[in-house]
C-alpha positions in Angstrom: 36.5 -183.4 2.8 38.9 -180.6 1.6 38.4 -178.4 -1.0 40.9 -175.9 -2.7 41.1 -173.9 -6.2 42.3 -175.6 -9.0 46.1 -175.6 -9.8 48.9 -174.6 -7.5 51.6 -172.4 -7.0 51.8 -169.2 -5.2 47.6 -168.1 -6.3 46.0 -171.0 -4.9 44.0 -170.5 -2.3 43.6 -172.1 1.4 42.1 -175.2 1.5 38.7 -175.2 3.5 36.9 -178.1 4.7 33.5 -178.4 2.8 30.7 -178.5 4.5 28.6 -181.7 5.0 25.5 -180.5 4.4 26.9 -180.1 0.7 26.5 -183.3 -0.4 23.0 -183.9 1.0 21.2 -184.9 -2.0 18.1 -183.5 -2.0 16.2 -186.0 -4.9 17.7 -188.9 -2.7 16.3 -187.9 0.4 13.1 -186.1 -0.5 11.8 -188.2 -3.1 13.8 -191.9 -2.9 13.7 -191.8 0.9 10.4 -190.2 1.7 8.8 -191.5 4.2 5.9 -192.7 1.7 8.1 -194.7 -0.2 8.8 -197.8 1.7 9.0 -200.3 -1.4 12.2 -198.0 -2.7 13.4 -198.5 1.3 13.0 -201.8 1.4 14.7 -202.2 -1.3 17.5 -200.3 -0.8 17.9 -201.9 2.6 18.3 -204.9 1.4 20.6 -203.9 -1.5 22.6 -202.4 1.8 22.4 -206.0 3.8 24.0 -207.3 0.2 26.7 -204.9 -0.1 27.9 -205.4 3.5 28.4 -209.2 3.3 30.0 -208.9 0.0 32.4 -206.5 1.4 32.8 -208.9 4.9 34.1 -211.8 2.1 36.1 -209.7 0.0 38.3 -208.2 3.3 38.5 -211.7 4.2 39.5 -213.0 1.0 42.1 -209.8 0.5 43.2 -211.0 4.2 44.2 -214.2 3.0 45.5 -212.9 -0.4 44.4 -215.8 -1.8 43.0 -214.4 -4.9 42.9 -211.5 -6.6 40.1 -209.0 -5.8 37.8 -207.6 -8.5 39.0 -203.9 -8.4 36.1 -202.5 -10.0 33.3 -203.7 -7.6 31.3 -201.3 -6.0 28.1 -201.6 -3.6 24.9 -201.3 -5.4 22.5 -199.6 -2.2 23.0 -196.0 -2.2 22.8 -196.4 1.8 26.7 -197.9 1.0 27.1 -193.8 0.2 25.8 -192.4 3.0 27.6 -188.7 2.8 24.6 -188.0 -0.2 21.8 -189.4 3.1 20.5 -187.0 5.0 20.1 -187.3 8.7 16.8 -187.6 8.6 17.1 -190.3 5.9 19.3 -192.0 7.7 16.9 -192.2 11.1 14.1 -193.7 8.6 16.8 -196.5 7.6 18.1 -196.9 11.4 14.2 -197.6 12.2 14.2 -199.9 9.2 17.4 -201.5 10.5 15.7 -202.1 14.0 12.8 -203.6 12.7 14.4 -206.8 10.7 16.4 -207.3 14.0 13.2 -207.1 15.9 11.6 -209.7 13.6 14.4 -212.0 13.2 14.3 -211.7 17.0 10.4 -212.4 17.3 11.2 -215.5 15.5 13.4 -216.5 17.6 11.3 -215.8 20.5 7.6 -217.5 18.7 9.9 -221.0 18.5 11.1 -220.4 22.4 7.2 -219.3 23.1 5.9 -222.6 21.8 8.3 -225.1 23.0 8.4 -223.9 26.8 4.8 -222.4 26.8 5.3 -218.8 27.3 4.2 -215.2 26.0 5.7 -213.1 23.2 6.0 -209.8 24.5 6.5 -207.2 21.2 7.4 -204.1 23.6 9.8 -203.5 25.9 8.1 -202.9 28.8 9.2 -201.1 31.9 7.3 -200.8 35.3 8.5 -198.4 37.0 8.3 -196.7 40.9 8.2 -193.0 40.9 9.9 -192.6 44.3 12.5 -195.6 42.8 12.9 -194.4 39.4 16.5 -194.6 38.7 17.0 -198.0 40.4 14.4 -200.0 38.8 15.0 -198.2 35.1 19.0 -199.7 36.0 17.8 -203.0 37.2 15.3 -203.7 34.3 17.4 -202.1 31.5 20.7 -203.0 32.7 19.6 -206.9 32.5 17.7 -207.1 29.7 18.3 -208.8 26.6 20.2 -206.7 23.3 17.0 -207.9 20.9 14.5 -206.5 23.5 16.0 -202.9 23.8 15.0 -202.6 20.3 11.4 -202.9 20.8 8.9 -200.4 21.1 9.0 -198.9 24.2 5.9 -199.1 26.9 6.2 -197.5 30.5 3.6 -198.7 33.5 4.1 -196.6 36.4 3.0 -198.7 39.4 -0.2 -197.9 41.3 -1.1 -195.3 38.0 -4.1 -195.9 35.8 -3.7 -194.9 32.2 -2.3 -196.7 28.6 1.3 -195.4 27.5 0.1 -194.4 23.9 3.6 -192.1 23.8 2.9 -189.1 26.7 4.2 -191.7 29.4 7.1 -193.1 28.2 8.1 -189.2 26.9 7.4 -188.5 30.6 9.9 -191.4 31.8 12.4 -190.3 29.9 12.5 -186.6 31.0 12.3 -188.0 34.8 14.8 -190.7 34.7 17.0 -188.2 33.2 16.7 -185.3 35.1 17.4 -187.5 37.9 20.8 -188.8 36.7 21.9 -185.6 35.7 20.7 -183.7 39.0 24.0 -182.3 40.0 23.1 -184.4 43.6 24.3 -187.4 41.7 27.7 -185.6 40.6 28.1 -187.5 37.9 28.3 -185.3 35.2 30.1 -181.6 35.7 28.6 -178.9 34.0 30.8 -176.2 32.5 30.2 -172.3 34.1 30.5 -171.1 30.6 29.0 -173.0 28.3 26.7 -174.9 30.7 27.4 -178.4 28.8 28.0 -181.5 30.9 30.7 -183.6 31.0 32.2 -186.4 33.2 32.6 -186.0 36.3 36.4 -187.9 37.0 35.4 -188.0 40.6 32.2 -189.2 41.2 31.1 -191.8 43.5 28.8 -193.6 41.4 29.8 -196.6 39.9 29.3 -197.9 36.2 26.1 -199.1 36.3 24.9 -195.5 36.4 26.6 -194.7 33.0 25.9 -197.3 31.4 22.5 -196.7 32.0 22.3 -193.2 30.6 24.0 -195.1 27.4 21.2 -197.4 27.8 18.8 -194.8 27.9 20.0 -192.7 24.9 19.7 -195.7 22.3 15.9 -196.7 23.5 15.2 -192.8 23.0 16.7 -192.8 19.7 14.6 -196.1 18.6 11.2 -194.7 20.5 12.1 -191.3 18.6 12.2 -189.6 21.6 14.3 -186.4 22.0 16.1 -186.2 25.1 17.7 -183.0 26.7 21.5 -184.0 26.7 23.9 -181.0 26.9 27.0 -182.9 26.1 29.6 -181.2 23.6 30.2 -182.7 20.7 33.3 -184.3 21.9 31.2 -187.2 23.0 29.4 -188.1 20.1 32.7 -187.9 18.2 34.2 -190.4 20.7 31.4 -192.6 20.0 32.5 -192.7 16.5 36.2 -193.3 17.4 37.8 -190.1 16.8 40.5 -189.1 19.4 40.0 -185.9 20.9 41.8 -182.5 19.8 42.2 -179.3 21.5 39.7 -177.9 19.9 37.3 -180.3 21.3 38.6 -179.5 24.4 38.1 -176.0 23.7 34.0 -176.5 23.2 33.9 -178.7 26.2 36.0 -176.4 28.6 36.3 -173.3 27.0 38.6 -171.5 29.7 41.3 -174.9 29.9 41.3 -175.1 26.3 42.4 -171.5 25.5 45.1 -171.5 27.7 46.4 -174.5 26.6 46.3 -172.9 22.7 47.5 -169.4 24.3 50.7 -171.5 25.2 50.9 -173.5 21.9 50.6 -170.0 20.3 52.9 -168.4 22.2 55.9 -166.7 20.0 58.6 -166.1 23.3 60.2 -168.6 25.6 57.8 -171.3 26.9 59.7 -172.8 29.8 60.6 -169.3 31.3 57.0 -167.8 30.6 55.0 -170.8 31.7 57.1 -172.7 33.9 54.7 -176.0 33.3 55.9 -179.9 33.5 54.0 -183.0 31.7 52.1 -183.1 35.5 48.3 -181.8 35.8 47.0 -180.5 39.1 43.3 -180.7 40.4 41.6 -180.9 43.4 39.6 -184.0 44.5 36.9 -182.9 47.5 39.5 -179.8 49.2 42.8 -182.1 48.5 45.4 -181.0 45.2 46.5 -184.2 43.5 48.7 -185.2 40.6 49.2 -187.2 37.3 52.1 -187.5 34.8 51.5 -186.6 31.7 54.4 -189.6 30.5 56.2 -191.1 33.1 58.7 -189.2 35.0 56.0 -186.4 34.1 56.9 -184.1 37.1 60.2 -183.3 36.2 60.0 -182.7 32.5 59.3 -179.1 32.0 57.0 -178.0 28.7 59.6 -176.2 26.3 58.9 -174.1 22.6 60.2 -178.5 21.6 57.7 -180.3 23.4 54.7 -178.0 23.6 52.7 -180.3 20.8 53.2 -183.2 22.3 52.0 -181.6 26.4 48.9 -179.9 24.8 48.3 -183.8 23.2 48.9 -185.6 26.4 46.8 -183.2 28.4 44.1 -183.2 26.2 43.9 -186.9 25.8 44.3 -186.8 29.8 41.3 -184.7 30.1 38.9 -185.8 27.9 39.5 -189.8 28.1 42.3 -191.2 30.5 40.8 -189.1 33.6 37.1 -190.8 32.8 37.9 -193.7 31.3 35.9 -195.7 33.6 32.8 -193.8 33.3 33.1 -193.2 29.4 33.6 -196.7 29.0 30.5 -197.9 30.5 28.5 -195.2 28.7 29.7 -196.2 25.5 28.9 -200.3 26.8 25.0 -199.4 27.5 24.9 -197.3 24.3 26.0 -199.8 22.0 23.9 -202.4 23.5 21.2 -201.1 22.0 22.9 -199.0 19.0 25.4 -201.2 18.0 25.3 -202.2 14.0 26.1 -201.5 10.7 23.1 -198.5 10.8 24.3 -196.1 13.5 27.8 -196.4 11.3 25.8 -194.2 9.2 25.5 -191.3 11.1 28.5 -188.5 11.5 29.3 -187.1 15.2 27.2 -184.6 14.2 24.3 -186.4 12.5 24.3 -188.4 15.8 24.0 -185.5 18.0 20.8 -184.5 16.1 19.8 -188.2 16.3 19.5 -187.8 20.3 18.8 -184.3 21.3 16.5 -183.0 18.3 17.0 -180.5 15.8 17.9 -176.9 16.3 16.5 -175.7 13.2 12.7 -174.4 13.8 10.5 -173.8 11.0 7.6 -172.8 12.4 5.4 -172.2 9.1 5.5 -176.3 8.6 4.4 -176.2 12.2 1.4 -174.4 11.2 0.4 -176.7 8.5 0.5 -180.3 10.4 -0.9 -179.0 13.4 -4.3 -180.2 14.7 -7.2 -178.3 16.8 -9.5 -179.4 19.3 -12.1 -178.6 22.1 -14.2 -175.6 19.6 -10.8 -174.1 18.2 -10.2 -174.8 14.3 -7.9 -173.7 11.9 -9.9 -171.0 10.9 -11.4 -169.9 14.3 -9.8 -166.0 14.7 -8.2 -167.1 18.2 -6.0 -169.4 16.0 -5.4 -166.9 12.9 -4.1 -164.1 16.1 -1.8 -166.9 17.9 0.1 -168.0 14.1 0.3 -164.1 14.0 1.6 -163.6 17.3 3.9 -166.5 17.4 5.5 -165.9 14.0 6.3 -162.5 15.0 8.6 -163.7 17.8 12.1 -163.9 18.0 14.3 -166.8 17.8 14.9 -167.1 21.2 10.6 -166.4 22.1 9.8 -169.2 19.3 12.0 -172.2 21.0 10.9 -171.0 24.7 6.9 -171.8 23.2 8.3 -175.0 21.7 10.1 -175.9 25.3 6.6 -174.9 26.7 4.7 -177.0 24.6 6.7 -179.8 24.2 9.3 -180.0 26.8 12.1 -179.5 24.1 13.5 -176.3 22.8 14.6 -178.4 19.2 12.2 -180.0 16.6 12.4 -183.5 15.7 15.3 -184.8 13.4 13.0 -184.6 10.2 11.7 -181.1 11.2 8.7 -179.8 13.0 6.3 -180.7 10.2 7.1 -184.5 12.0 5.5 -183.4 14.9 2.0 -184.0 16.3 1.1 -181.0 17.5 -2.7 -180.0 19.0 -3.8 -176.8 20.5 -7.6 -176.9 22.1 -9.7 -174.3 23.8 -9.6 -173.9 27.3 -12.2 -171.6 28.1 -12.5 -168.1 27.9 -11.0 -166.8 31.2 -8.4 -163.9 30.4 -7.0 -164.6 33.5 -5.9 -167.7 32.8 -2.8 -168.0 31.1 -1.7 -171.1 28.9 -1.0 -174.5 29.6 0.4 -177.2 28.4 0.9 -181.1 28.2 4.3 -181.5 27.2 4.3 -185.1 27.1 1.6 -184.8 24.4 2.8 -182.2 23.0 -0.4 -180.6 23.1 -1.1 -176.6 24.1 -4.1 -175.7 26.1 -5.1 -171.9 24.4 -7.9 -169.9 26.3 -10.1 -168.0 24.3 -8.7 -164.3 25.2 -11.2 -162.7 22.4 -8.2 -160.1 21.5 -4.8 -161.0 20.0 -2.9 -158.3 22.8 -4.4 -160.4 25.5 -3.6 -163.1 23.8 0.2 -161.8 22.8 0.5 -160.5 26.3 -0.5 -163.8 28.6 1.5 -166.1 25.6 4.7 -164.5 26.7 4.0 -164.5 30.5 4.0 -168.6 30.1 6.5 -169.0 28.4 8.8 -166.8 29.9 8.1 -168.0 33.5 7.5 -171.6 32.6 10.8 -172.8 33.8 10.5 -174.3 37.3 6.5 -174.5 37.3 4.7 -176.3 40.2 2.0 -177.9 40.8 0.0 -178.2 43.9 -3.4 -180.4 43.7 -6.4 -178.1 44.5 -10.0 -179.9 44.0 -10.1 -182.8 41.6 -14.4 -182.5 42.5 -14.6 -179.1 41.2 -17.6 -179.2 38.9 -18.7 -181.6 36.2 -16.5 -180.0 33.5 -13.5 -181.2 35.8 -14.6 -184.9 34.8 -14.9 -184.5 30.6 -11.7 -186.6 29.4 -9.1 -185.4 27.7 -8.7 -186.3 24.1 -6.5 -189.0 23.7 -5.0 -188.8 27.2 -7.2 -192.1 27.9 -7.9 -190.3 31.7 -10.1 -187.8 33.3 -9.1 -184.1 34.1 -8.6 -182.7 37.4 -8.2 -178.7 38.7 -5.2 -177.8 39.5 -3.4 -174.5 40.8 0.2 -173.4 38.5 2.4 -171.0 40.1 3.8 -168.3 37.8 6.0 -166.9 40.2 6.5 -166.1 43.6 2.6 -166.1 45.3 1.3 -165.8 41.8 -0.9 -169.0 40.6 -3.5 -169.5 38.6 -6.0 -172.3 37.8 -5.6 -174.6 35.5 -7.3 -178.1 34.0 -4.6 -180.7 33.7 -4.8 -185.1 33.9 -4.6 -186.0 37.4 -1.2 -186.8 36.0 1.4 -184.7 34.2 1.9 -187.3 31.1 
């Protein structure tokens, strides 16, 4: 949406793109769409279903032009006008959305159950191999029916004891994923400057393997589950059906897509300054190969005439031609389970919050919904020095905590106040530092008895949590070893936590990190 000042002539000023956060309305979202007021969404949904199929018969009736169209219809849902939806609005009504298809599908499945004698299954249920992970999540996914991605998910690792009340499946999904992006796959290159991943055009793996992480995306969006994707936007766009621009290609590979607008900028002779032809060079495992840009490509040099249209091809080249194959099949597993009127709803952007969280951290309504266990509460002083402590940090400091605690450096779509969040008292050793389970999202806080202890051993964790190991040291320690763990359904063991190099400390965790 463009705006500009009113009038014209030589005063008027630039037009600007507004922004789309500026049509967020804020009654709509935070007092129709609350999440307390499901008759208003119900209603509204429906109104939505309504609105759809009258607009299906009227572009089929203006198709034929059979009859003349009333011109002054309009939809009656306000989900027909979702620029005034938030995000987080709109992942309420894409839950909605999933539900009636899950229960027209139930239906279905009830009539199947009785006339061939079998058992309705309401989850989507996964058993899974640790040392097979990424074959039997392909296999099971890959196969399974569109109405069944939609259910809730429920993960059984095989030969593992424990319910999957949310920490396992959160755990599955941070695996499976790390294991199809580990660069040992090479299916995804990641950029040296802004350490985004993109496509790898010459990977070995076959389709299956991207359509799976499509697959994988639209069962975390209906589980809620955020997922560490560091895609640039480009991607989601594409999934919308916008064609790439330079400055796509600019976000995506920052050094390629400046010199391509360095030589669309450029004031002098392009053909003598550049010498470049509608060809594009790269190297495929040590060998330099070629593609024309049109055909005949090779031996049509890039002039101050044509610059628009090599800077086009190239950047269509890039970003789709060159991984069409792979794209493709990403966008196949992805709409599987996210194809519909509801995701329709969601801009590029919107949809890029939708998977990977959002960046925004308020951590005062963190302070307010979270819950306290094991002798801490919410007045117990250890609690009133970490809010102090933890609100005094930095940007940066506060989303290394929430990576810590959580396993993701961004809150929810609808804001950390969405979040479960507990912290309980793990003894009163000073030496110990803090633990967490981020699959429960759920932060284990010694009792340090002075907020600088506490201040000081806080930012040791988090600072040296990345890459943390875990070694088994005596799951028979002492009784204490055997109390469970709220909610965690399971019984604790002892384990050692390397900080660093030689440094570890002990620590009581599950017997398994979920």
């Amino acid at each position: 949406v463009e705006a500009s000042s009113v009038g014209g002539g030589a005063d008027a000023q630039p037009r600007s793109k507004a922004k789309l956060l500026d049509f967020y309305n804020d009654a709509v979202n935070d007092e129709l769409f609350a999440p307390q007021n499901r008759p208003y969404m119900a209603q509204a949904y429906r109104a939505w279903k309504k609105d759809q199929k009258t607009e299906r018969e009227r572009a089929a009736r203006s198709a034929g032009a059979a009859e003349e169209l009333d011109k002054h219809w309009l939809p009656e849902s306000v989900i027909s006008y979702p620029f005034v939806l938030s995000a987080a609005t709109k992942a309420r009504i894409l839950q909605v959305d999933a539900q009636q298809q899950m229960h027209e599908g139930v239906n279905h499945e009830i009539f199947a159950a009785l006339m061939n004698g079998g058992r309705l299954n309401p989850y989507l249920v996964l058993r899974i191999r640790r040392e097979n992970i990424v074959q039997d999540t392909l296999q099971q996914l890959v196969h399974c029916p569109e109405n069944d991605l939609k259910k809730p998910l429920k993960v059984v690792f095989e030969g593992e004891d424990g319910i999957d009340e949310g920490g396992v499946q959160k755990e599955f999904m941070q695996v499976v994923t790390r294991e199809l992006l580990d660069p040992a796959y090479a299916m995804f290159k990641e950029d040296d400057e802004t350490n985004q991943l993109f496509f790898n055009p010459h990977t070995f793996e076959i389709g299956l393997e991207f359509e799976l992480i499509g697959l994988l995306i639209g069962v975390a969006i209906y589980n809620s589950i955020i997922l560490d994707f560091p895609f640039p936007m480009v991607i989601y766009k594409q999934l919308k059906g916008k064609k790439p621009t330079l400055e796509d290609l600019i976000e995506a590979q920052p050094q390629l897509g400046r010199n391509l607008k360095q030589m669309r900028d450029f004031q002098g002779n392009i053909e003598d300054t550049f010498g470049q032809v509608f060809q594009v060079s790269y190297e495929v495992w040590g060998n330099v190969e070629t593609h024309d840009l049109v055909e005949g490509g090779g031996s049509i040099a890039v002039t101050n005439d044509n610059v628009h249209e090599y800077i086009s091809k190239y950047v269509e080249w890039t970003l789709m031609g060159s991984v069409q194959k792979q794209y493709e099949a990403f966008e196949k597993g992805f709409m599987r389970v996210c194809g519909g009127a509801a995701i329709e709803l969601f801009t590029a952007e919107e949809l890029e919050l939708l998977v990977c969280g959002n960046p925004t951290l308020d951590f005062e309504a963190l302070e307010k919904v979270t819950h306290y266990d094991d002798g801490f509460e919410e007045d117990s002083p250890m609690i009133k020095h970490f809010w102090e402590v933890v609100h005094a940090f930095t940007e940066e400091e506060k989303r290394l905590l929430l990576k810590f605690a959580t396993g993701s450096d961004r809150a929810p779509i609808n804001g950390l106040s969405s979040l479960t969040f507990v912290i309980s008292k793990n003894g009163t050793d000073v030496e110990r530092l803090p633990t967490s389970h981020t699959c429960f999202n759920h932060l284990l806080l010694p009792d340090y008895g002075t907020k600088e202890i506490l201040e000081e051993k806080l930012r040791t964790a988090i600072n040296q949590a990345e890459g943390f190991g875990l070694r088994k040291a005596n799951v028979d320690a002492d009784a204490d070893a055997t109390r469970p763990l709220p909610g965690a359904g399971r019984h604790r063991a002892v384990w050692r936590v390397r900080v660093g190099p030689g440094s570890w400390v002990r620590a009581e965790l599950p017997k398994r990190l979920d």
